[in-house]
C-alpha positions as CSV (number, residue, x, y, z in Angstrom):
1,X,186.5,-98.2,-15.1
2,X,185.7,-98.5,-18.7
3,X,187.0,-101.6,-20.3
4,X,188.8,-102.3,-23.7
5,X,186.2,-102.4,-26.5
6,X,183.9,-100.8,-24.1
7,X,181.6,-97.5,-25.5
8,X,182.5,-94.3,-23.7
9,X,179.1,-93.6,-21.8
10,X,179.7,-89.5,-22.7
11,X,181.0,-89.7,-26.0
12,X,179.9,-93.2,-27.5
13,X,183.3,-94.0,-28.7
14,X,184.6,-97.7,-28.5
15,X,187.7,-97.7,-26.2
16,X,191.1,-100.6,-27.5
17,X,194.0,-102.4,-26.6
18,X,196.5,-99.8,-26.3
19,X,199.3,-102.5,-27.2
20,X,197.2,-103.5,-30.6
21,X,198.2,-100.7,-32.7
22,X,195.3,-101.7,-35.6
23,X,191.9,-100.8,-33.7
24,X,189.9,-102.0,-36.4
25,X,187.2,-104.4,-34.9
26,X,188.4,-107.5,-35.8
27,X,192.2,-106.8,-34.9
28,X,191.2,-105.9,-31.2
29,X,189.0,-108.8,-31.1
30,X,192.2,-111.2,-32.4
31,X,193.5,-109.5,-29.7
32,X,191.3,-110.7,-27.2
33,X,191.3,-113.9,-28.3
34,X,195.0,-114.3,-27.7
35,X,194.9,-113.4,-24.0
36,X,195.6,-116.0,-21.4
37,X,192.6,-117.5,-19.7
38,X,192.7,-116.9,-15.5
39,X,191.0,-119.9,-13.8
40,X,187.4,-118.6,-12.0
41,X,189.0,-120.2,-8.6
42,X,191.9,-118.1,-8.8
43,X,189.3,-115.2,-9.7
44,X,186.9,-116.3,-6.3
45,X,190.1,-116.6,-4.7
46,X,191.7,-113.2,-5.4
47,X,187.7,-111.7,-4.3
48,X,188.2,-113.6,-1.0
49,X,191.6,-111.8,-0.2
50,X,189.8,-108.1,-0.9
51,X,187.2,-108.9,2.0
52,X,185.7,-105.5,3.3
53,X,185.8,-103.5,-0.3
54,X,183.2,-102.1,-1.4
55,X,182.3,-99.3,-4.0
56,X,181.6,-95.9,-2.7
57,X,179.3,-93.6,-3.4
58,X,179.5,-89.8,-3.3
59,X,177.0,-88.1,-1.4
60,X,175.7,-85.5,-3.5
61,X,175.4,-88.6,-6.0
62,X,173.7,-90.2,-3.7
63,X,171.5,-87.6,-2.6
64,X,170.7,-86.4,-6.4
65,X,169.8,-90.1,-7.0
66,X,167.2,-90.0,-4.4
67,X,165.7,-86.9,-5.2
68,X,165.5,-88.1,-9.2
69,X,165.5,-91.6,-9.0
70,X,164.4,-91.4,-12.4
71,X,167.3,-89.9,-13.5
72,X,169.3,-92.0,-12.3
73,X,168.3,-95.2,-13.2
74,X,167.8,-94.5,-17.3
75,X,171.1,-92.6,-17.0
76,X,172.6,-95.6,-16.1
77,X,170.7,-97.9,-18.3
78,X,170.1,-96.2,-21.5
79,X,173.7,-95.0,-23.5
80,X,171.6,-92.7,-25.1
81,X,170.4,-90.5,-22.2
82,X,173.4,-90.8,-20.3
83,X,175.1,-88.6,-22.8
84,X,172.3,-85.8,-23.2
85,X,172.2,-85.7,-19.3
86,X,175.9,-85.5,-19.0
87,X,175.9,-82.8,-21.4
88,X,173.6,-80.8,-19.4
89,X,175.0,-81.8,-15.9
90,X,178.2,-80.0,-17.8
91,X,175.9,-76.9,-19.5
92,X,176.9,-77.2,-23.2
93,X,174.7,-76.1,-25.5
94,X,172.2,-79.6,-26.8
95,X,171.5,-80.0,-30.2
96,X,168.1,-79.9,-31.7
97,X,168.7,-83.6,-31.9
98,X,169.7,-83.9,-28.2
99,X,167.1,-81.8,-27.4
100,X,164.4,-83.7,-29.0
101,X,165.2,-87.1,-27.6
102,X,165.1,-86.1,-24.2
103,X,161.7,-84.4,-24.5
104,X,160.5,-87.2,-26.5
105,X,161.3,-89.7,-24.0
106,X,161.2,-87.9,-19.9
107,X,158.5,-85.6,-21.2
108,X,156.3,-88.5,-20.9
109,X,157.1,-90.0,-17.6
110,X,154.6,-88.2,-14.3
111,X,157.4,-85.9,-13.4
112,X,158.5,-85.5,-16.8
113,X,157.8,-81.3,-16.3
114,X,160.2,-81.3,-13.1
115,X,162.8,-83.5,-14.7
116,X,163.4,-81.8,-17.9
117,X,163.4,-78.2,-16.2
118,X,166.0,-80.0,-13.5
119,X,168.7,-81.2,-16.6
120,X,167.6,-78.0,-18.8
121,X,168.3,-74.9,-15.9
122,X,171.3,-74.7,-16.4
123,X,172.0,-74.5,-20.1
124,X,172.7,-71.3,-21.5
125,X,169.7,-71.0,-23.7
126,X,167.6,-72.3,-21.0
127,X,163.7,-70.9,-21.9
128,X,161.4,-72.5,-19.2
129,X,158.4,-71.0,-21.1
130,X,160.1,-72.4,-24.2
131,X,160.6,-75.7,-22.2
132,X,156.6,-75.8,-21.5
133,X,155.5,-75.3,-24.6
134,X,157.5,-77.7,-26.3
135,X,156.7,-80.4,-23.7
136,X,152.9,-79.5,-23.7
137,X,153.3,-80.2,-27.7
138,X,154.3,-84.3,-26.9
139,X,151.9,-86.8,-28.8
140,X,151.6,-90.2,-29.3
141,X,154.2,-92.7,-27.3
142,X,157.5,-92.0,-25.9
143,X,160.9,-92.4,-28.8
144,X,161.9,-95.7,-29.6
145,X,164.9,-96.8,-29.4
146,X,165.7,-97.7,-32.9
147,X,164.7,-94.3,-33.7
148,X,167.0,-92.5,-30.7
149,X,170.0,-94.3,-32.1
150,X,169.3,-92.7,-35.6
151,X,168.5,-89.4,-34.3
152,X,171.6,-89.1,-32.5
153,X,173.6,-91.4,-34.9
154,X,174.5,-94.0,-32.8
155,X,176.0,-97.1,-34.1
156,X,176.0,-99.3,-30.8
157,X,174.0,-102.2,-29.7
158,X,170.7,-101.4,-28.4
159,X,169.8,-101.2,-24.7
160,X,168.8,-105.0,-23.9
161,X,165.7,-105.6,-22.1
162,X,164.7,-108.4,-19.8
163,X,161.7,-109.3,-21.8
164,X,161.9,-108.2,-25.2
165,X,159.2,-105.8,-25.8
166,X,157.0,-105.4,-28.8
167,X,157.9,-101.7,-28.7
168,X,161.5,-100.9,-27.3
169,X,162.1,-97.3,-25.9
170,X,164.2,-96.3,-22.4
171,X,160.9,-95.4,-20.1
172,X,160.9,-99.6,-20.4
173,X,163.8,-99.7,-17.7
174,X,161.6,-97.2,-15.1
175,X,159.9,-99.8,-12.9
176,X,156.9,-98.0,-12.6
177,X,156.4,-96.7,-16.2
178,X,152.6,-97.9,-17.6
179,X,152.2,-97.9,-21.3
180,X,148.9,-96.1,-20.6
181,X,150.9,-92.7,-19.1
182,X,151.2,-92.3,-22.8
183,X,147.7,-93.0,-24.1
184,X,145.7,-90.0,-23.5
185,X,148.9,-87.9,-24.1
186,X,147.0,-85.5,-26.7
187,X,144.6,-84.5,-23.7
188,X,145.4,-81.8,-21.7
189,X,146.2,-83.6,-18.1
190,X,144.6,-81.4,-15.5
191,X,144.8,-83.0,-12.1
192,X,146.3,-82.9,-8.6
193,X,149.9,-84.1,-8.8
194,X,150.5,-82.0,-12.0
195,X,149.5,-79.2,-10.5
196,X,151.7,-80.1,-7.1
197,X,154.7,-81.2,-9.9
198,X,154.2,-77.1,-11.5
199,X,153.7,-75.8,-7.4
200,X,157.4,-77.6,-6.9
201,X,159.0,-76.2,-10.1
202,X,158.3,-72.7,-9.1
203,X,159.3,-72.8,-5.5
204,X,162.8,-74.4,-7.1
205,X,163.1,-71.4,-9.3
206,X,161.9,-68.8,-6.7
207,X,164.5,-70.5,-4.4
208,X,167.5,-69.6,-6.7
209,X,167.2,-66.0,-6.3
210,X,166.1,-65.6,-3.0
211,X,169.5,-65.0,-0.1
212,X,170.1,-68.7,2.0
């Protein structure tokens, strides 16, 4: 549930009070302050009585979050992304801007080839050769996130971070991202799991036109 003054994951809009008809910034705040304060017992209290809820997951949620546990995880952490993979989980068309944040961020990770082709399939202008190239043209480090908020004008706060980094961008959040991945970006990688990453991508494509 998306809370008053909350940003819209998809869209990046701020949500309001609906009762507050001014929804400038400081008028919803006001707002806020006004609002009666519930005790924290009566807040433990009311948990108690809900004993045995719990928040349920789909399966095929579940089961895509396993298969791209990267996805899932910097969908739900970075604002940004979430929107460019919701837009592709829905097939609209991304713009070039859209387009080159998510290549200059997943395009760097060690499954960066099988993720991209995974959000990109099913767009309408979908190119996998296109998609190749592009990714096989990635340089230097990963987008930051100062730089991903003006590409894709974004006005929020940025992502926080447990430890503030010297250089903030969303690959931070994946666990097992190494800031040396990124190093020897401008050589050509040839070695066994990229190879077994291309083997899997083809098999996925093959698979879509062959009869269950």
């Amino acid at each position: 549930m998306k809370l008053p003054l909350g940003i819209h994951r998809a869209t990046g809009r701020p949500s309001f009070f609906l009762h507050v008809p001014d929804r400038s910034a400081p008028a919803q705040l006001a707002a806020l302050r006004k609002a009666p304060v519930i005790a924290s017992s009566r807040v433990m209290e009311v948990a108690g009585e809900r004993k045995g809820a719990e928040v349920m997951v789909h399966p095929r949620q579940e089961a895509w979050a396993a298969r791209f546990p990267e996805l899932a995880l910097l969908g739900e952490r970075c604002t940004a992304l979430s929107q460019i993979f919701v837009s592709c989980r829905q097939a609209r068309t991304l713009s070039v801007r859209e387009e080159k944040v998510l290549l200059g961020t997943l395009g760097f990770l060690d499954r960066g080839k099988t993720l991209v082709h995974h959000l990109v399939q099913e767009l309408p202008e979908y190119n996998p050769h296109l998609v190749d190239f592009r990714l096989s043209r990635l340089r230097g480090k990963p987008l930051g996130c100062r730089k991903i908020h003006a590409i894709l004008g974004l006005t929020g706060d940025l992502c926080p971070f447990e430890r503030v980094p010297e250089y903030a961008h969303p690959l931070l959040h994946w666990p097992q991202w190494k800031e040396e991945a990124s190093a020897n970006r401008a050589e050509r990688i040839g070695n066994l799991r990229e190879a077994l990453e291309e083997l899997k991508h083809a098999i996925s494509v093959v698979e879509r036109f062959v009869d269950p």
